[in-house]
TIDO-421975 format. One record per atom (N, C-alpha, C): x, y, z. Coordinates in steps of 0.05 Angstrom, whole numbers, padded with zeros to 5 digits, always signed. Example, Ala and Ser with C-alpha at 12.3 -4.5 7.8 and 13.67 -1.06 7.14 Angstrom:
+00264-00114+00156+00246-00090+00156+00264-00066+00156+00257-00045+00142+00273-00021+00143+00258+00001+00157
This chain:
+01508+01776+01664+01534+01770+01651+01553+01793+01655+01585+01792+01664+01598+01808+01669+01606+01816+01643+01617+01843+01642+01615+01858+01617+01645+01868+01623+01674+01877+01610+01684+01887+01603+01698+01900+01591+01706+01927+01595+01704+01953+01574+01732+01949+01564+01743+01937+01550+01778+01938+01539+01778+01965+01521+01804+01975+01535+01818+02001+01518+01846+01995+01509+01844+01998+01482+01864+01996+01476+01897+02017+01478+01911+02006+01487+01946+02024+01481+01968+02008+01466+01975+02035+01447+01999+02032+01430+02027+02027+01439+02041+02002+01440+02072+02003+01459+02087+02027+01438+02092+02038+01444+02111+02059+01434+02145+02054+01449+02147+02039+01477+02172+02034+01486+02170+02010+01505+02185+01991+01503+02177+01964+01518+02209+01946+01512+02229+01962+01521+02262+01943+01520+02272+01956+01540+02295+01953+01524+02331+01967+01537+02336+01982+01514+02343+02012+01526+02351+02030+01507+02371+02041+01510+02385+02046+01503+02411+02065+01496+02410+02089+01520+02418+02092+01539+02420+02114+01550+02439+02141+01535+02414+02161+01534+02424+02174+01518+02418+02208+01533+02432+02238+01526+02420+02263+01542+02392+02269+01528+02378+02260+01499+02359+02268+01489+02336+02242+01500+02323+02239+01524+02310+02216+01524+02285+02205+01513+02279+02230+01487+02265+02221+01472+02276+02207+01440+02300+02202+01436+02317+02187+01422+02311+02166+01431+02296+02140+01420+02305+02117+01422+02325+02102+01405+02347+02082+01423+02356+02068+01413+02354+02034+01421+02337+02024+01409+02328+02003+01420+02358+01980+01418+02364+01959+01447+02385+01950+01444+02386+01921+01435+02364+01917+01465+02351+01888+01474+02335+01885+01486+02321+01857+01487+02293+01860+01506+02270+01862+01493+02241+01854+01502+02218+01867+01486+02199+01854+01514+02166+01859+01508+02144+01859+01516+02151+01820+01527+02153+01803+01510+02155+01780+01513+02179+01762+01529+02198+01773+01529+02225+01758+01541+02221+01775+01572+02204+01805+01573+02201+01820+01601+02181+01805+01617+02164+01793+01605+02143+01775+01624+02144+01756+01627+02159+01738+01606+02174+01716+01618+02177+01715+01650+02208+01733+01641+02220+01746+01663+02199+01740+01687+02188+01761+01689+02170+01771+01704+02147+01736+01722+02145+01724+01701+02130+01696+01711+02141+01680+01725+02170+01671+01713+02200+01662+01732+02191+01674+01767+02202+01698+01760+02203+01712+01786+02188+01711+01805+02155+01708+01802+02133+01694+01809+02137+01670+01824+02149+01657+01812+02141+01624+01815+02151+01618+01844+02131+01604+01866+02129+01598+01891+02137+01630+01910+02118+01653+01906+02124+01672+01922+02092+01672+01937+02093+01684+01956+02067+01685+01969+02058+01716+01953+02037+01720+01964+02027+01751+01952+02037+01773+01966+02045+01776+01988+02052+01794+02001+02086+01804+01987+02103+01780+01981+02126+01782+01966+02127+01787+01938+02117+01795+01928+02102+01808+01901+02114+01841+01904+02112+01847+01927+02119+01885+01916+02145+01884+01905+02153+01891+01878+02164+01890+01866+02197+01919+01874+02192+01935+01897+02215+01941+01904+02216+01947+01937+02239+01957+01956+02242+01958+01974+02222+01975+01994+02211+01965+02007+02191+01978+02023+02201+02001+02041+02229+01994+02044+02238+02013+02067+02247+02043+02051+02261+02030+02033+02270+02049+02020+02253+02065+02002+02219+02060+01998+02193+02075+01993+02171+02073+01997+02177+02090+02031+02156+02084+02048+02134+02103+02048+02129+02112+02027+02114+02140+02022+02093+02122+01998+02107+02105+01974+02094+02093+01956+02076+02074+01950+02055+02083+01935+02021+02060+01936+02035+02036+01924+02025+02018+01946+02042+01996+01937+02023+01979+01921+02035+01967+01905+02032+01950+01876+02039+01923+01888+02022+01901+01874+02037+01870+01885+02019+01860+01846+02024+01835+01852+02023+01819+01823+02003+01788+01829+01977+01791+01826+01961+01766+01819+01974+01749+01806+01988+01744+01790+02005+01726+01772+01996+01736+01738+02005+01722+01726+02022+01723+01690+02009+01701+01681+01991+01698+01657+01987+01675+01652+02001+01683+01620+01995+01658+01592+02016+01661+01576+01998+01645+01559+01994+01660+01534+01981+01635+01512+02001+01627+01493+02012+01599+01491+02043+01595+01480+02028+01602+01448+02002+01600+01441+01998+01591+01415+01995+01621+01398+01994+01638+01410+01981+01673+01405+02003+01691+01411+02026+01679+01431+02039+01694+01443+02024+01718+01469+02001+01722+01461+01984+01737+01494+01990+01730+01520+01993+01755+01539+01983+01759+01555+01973+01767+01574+01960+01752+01595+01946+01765+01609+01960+01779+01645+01966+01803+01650+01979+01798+01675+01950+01815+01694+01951+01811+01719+01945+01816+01740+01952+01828+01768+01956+01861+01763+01965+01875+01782+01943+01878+01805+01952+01878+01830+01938+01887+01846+01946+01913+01856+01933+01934+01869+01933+01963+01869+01921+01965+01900+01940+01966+01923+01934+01970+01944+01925+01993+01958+01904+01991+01971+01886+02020+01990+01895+02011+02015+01887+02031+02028+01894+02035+02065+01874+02024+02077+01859+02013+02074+01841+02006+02099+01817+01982+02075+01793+01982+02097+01775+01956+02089+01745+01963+02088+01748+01993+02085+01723+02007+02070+01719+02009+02043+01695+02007+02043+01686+02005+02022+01678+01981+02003+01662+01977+01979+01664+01958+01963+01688+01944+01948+01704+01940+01966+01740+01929+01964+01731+01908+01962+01761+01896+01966+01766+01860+01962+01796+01856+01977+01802+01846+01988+01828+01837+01998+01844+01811+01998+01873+01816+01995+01886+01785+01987+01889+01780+02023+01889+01751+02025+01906+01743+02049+01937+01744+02043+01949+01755+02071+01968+01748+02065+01981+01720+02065+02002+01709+02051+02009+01682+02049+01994+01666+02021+01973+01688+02017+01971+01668+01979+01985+01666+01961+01982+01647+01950+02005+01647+01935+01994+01650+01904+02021+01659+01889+02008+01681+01868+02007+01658+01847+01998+01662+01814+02007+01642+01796+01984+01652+01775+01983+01643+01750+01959+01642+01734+01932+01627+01741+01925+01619+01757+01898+01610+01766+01890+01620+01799+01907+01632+01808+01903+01658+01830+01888+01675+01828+01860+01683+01844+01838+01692+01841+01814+01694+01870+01835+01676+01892+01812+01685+01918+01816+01711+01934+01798+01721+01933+01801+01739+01955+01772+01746+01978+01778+01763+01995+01767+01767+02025+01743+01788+02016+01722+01788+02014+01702+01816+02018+01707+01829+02042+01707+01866+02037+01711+01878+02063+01683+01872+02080+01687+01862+02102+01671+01853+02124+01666+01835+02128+01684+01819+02112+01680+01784+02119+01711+01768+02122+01728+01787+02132+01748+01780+02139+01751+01761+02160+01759+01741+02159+01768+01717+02178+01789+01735+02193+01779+01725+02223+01797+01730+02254+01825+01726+02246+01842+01742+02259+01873+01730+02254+01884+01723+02228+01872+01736+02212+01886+01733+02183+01891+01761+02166+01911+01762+02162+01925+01792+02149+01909+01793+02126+01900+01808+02117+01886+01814+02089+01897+01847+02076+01904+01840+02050+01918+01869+02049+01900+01881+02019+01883+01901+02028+01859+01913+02010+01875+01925+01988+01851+01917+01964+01858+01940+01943+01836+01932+01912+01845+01936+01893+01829+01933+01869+01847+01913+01849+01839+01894+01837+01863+01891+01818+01847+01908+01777+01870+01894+01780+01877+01921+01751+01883+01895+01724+01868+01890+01701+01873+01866+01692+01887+01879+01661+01907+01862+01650+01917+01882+01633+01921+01852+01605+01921+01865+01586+01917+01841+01562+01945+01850+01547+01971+01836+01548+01988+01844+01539+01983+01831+01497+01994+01853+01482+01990+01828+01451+02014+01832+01437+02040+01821+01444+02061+01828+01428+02061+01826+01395+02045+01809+01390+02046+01812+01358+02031+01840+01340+02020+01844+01355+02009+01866+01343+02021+01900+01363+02039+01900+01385+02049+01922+01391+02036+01934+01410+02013+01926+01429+01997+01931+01435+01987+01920+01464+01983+01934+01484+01965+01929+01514+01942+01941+01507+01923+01924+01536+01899+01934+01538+01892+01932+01557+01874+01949+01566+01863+01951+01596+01833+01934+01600+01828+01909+01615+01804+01905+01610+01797+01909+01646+01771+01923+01635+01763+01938+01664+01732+01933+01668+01723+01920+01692+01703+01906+01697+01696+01915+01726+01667+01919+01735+01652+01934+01753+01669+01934+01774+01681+01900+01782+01693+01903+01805+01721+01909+01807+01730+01916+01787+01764+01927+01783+01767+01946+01778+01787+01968+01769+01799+01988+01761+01812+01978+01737+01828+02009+01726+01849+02007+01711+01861+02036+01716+01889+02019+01715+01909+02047+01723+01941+02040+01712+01939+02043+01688+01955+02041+01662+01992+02046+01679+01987+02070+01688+02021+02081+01695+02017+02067+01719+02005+02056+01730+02018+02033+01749+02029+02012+01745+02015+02002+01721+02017+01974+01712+02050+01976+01700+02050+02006+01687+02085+02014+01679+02098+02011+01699+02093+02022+01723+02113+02023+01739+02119+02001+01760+02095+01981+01754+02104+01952+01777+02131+01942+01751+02118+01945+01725+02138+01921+01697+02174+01941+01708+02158+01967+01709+02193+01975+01705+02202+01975+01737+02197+01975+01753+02205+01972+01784+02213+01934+01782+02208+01912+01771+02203+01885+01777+02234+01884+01747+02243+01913+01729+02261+01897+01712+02285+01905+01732+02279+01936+01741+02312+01940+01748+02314+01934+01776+02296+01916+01803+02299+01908+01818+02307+01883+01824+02294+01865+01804+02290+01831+01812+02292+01823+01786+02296+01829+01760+02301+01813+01740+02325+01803+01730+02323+01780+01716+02355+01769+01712+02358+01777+01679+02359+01800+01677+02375+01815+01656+02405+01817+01655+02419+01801+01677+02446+01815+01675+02450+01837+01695+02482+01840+01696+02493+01859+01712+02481+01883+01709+02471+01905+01731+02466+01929+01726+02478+01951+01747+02475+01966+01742+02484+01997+01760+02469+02011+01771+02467+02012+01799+02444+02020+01810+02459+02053+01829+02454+02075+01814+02452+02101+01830+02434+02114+01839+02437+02129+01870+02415+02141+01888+02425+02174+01894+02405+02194+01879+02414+02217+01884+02391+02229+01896+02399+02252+01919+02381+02264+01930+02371+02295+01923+02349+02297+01916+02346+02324+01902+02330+02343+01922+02316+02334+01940+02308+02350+01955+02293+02348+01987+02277+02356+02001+02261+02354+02012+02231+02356+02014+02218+02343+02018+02185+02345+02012+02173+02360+02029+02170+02379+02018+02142+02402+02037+02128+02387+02057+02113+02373+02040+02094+02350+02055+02099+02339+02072+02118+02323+02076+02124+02303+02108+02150+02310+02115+02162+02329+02094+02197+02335+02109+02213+02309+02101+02206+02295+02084+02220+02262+02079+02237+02279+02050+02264+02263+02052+02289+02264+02032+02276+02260+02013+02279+02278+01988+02266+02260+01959+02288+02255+01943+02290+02226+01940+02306+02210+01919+02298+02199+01889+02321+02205+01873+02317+02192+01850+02330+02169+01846+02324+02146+01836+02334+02122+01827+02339+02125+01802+02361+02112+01793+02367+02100+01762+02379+02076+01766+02372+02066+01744+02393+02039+01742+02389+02039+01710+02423+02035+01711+02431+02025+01677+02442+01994+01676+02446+01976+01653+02452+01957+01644+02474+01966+01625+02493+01949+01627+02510+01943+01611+02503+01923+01587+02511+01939+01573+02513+01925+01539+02529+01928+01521+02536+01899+01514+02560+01911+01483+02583+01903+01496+02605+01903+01471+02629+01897+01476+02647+01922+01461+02673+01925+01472+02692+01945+01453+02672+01976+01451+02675+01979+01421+02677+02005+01417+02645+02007+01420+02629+01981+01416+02592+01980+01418+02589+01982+01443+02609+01977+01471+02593+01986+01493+02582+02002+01497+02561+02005+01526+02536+02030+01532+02524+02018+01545+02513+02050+01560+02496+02035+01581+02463+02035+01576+02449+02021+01586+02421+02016+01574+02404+02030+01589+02384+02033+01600+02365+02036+01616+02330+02024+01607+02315+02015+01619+02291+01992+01617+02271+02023+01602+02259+02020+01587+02233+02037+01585+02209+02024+01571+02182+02030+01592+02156+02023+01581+02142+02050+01578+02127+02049+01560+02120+02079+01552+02093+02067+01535+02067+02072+01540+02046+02065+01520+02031+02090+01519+02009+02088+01503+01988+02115+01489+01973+02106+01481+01951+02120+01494+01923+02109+01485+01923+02110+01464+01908+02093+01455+01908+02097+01416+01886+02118+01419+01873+02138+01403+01863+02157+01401+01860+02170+01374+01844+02182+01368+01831+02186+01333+01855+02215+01337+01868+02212+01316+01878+02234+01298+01857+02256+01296+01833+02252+01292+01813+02272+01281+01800+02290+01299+01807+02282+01324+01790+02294+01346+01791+02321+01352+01821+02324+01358+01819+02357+01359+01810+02373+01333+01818+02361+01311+01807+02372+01284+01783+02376+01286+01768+02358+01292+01740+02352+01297+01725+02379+01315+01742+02372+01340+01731+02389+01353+01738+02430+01347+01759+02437+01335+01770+02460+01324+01750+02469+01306+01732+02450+01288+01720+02453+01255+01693+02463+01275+01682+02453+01298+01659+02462+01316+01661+02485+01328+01684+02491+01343+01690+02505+01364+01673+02533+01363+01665+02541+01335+01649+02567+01333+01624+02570+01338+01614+02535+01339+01587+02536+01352+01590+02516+01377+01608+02513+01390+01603+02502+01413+01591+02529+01434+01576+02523+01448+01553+02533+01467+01571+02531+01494+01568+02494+01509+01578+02491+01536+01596+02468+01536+01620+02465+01547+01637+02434+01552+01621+02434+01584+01613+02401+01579+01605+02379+01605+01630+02367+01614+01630+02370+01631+01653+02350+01650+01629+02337+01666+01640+02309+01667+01628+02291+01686+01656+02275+01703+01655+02271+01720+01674+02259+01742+01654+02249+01767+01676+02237+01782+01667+02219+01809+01678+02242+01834+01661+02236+01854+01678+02242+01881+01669+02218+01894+01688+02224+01911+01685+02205+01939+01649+02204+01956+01645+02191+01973+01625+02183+01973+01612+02170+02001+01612+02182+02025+01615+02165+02051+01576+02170+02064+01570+02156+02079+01549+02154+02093+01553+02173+02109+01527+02189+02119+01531+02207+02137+01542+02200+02170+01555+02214+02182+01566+02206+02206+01551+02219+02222+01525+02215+02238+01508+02229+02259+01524+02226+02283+01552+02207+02284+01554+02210+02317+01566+02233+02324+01568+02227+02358+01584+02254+02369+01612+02258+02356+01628+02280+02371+01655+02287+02357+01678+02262+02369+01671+02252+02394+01685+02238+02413+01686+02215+02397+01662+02200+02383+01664+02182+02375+01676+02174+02349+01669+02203+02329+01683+02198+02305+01714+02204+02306+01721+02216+02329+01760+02217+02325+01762+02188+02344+01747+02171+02353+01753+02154+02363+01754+02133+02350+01741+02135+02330+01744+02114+02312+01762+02116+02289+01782+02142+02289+01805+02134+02275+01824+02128+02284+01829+02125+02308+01844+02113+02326+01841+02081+02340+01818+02079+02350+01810+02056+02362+01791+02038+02350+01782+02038+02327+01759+02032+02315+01740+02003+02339+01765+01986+02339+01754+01963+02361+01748+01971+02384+01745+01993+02395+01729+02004+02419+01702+02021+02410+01716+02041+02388+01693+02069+02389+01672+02060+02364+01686+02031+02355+01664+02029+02327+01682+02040+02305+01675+02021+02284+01680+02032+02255+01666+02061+02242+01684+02081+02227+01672+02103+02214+01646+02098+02194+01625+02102+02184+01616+02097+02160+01630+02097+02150+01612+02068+02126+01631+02054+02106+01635+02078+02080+01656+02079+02066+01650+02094+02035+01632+02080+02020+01607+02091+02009+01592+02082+01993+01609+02088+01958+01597+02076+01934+01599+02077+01909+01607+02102+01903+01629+02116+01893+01633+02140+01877+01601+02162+01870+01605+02178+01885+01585+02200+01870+01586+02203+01841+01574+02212+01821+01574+02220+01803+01562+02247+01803+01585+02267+01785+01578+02295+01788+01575+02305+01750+01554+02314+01748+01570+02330+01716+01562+02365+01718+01583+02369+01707+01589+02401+01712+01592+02416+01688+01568+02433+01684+01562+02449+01653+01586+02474+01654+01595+02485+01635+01602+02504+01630+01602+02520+01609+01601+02549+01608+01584+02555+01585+01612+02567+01563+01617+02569+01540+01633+02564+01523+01655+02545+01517+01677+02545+01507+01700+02525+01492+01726+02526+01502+01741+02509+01517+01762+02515+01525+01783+02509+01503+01815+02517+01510+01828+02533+01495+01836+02505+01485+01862+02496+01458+01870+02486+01451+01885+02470+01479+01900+02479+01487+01922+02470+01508+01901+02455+01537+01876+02471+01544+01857+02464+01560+01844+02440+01551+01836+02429+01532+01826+02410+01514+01839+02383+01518+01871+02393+01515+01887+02372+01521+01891+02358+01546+01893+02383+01567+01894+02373+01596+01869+02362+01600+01849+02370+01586+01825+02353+01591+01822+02330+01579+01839+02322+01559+01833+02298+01544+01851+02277+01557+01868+02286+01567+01890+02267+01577+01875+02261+01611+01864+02276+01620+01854+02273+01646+01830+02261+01645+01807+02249+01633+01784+02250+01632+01775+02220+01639+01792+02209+01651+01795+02172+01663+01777+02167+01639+01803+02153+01621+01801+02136+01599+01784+02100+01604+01795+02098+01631+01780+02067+01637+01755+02072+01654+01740+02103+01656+01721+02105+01675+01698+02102+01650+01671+02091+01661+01648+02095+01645+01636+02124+01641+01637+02131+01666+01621+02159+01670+01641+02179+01671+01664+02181+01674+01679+02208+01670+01688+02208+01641+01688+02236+01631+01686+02247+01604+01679+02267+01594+01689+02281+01579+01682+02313+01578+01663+02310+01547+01646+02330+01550+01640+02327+01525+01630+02365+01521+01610+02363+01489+01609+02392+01480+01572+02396+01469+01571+02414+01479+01536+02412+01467+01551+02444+01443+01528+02442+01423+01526+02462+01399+01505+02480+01399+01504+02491+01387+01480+02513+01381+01464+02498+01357+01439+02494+01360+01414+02473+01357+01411+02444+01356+01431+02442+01376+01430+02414+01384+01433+02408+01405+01406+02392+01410+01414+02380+01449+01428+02361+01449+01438+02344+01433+01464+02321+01445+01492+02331+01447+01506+02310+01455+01529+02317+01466+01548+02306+01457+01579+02310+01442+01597+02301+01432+01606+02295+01450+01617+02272+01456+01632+02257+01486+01658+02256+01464+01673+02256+01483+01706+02255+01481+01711+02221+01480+01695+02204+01491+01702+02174+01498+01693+02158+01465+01674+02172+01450+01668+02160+01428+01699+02158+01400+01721+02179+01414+01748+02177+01392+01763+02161+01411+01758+02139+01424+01777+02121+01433+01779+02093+01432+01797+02078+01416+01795+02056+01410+01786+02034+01432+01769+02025+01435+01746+02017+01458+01731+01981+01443+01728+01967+01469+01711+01951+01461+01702+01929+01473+01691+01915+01476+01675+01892+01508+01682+01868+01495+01683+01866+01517+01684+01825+01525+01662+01817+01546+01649+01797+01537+01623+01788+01555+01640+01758+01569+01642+01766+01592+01652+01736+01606+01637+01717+01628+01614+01708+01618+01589+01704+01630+01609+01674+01650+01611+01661+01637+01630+01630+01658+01643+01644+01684+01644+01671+01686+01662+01675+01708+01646+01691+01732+01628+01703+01712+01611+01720+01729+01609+01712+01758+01605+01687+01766+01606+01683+01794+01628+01683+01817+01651+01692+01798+01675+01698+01818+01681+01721+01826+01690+01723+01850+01692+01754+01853+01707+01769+01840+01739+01754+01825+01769+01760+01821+01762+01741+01798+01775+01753+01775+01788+01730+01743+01817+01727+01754+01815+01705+01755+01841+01689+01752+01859+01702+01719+01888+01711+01725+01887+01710+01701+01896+01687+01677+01890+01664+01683+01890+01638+01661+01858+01636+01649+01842+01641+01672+01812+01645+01667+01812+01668+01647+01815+01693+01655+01817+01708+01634+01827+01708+01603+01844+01699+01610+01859+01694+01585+01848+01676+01562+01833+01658+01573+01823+01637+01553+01800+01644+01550+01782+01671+01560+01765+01684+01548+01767+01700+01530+01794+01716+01528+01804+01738+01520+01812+01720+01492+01826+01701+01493+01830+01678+01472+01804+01679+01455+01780+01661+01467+01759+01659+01439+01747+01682+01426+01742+01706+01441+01730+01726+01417+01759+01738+01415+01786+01738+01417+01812+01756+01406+01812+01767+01373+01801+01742+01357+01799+01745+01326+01777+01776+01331+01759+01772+01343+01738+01796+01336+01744+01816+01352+01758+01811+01373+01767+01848+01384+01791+01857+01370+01811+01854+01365+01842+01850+01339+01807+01861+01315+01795+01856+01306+01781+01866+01282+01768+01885+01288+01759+01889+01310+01744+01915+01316+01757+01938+01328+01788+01933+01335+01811+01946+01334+01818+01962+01306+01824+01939+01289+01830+01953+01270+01805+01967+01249+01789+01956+01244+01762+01977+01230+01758+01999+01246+01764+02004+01274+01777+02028+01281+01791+02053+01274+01818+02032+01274+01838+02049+01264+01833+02057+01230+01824+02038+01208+01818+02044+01186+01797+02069+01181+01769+02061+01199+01746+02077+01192+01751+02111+01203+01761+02112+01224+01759+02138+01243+01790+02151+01241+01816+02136+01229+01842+02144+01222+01858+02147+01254+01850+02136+01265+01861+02131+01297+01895+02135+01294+01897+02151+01318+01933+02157+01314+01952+02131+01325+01968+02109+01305+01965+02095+01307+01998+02085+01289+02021+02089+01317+02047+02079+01294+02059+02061+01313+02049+02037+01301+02046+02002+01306+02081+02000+01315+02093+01994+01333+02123+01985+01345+02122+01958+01355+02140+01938+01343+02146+01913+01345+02151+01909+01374+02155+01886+01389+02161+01877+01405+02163+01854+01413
């Protein structure tokens, strides 16, 4: 039975706001979580998958490109479910690939295994990323399953790249300023804005789109961990590396096969993520804690920092203060890809009991937690 791990996030920003010089002032104008994916489903309707990247290719030819499985919509809950896909460079590894020319929608869900790609057909690799939108309660979630990812500020930046590119919000203002040059490839670096107009008379102003979410996360943790810190011993870090088969051939052959692969042969494939954990002996600082709490892949199983004590061999994991919780979706297990309509009407029958094991969360453990409408 397929198993996945849903994390929950707090919408803290999900409209049109007031453009303002303090941009942590919100002024909320118009707009919310529900009238944006609407939006967003509209925009969908009869595109192939390849027409999904939600802004100009030419104009960011440097950027991991993002495309959209489709939007499905529960009229009765208000939920839902969207489906980003998260494009890689090539067809190594335990990937999956769309053809190009599918077409996207709520019951969109085939894709290509790397190495079983059909002759003459474009397939464009990557992971998808499945995301549980819940406007009534203020709230996304990441549900992340063996064969997917989750990558939260992507999922931000396809919604906000798809409002101020292609949405029918109305007239907007689109400015391009150049701030520098990139070390890296010598390419112009540009910033984009775009504002909306709003208001009439003396209420005019200009708007700008913002999504902004936060893991929900226990209030108590650093407390937690501060009230220890005099007997913490060692912080564990556990993380992934990359992971490839050994390459015994000559040198001729392995630069040949990043060039020619259909002559010199394919490179070894990337195998599964290594797993590394790395002891260290005392407590890092307040500010260190943080960069580690915020870095420690919230949607990974195995990355996570944790703390051993003085007479105790277990380990305080950092992943046990985060509002967390599974969905068993055994009907689907035999697909490679959840559709997200399929999803959704899983996410539908146990919703009453994850919404409750959300909140006995936030009650029992005091989770930092300031609920914004949408």
């Amino acid at each position: 039975m397929d198993k996945g791990i849903v994390t929950f996030f707090d919408v803290k920003a999900f409209g049109f706001y007031r453009l303002k010089q303090n941009s942590k002032e919100l002024d909320h104008k118009f707009g919310c979580a529900t009238t944006v994916l609407q939006d967003l489903m509209e925009w969908l309707k009869g595109k192939s998958f390849e027409d999904t990247l939600p802004w100009d290719e030419a104009e960011n030819p440097g950027k991991i490109k993002i495309f959209c499985r489709g939007v499905a919509k529960n009229e009765d809950t208000g939920d839902f479910i969207v489906t980003i896909y998260r494009a890689v460079g090539d067809n190594t590894g335990s990937i999956h690939g769309v053809k190009v020319g599918s077409k996207v929608g709520p019951d969109a869900n085939g894709t290509v295994k790397a190495g079983a790609e059909e002759d003459g057909e474009t397939v464009i690799w990557g992971q998808p990323c499945y995301y549980w939108i819940i406007p009534t309660e203020g709230k996304i979630a990441s549900i992340n399953f063996p064969h997917s990812s989750a990558d939260t500020d992507k999922f931000c930046t396809y919604i906000k790249e798809h409002v101020n590119n292609n949405s029918d919000f109305g007239e907007r203002n689109r400015t391009v300023q150049e701030i520098g040059v990139s070390k890296k490839n010598n390419r112009t670096i540009t910033v984009h804005k775009t504002t909306f107009p709003y208001g009439e008379g003396k209420d005019k102003c200009n708007c700008i789109f913002k999504i902004d979410v936060k893991e929900l996360s226990y209030t108590t943790l650093f407390e937690q961990i501060e009230n220890i810190s005099d007997t913490i011993t060692h912080t564990v870090i556990r993380d992934t590396t990359n992971n490839y088969e050994k390459d015994s051939r000559g040198p001729l052959l392995k630069i040949g096969s990043e060039y020619l692969p259909s002559f010199f042969g394919d490179a070894p494939k990337k195998k599964a993520p290594k797993k590394i954990e790395l002891i260290i002996d005392g407590v890092p600082s307040k500010e260190e804690l943080k960069v580690l709490f915020d870095n420690r892949g919230a949607d990974s199983e195995w990355r996570d920092v944790g703390f051993k004590t003085e007479g105790s061999s277990s380990v305080t994991w950092m992943k046990k203060h985060i509002a967390r919780a599974q969905i068993d979706v055994g009907r689907l297990s035999t697909k490679d890809h959840y559709s997200p309509a399929d999803l959704l009407k899983e996410v539908t029958k146990v919703r009453n009991e994850l919404l409750a094991c959300l909140r006995r969360q936030i009650q029992s453990e005091n989770i930092d937690d300031s609920k914004t409408g949408s």
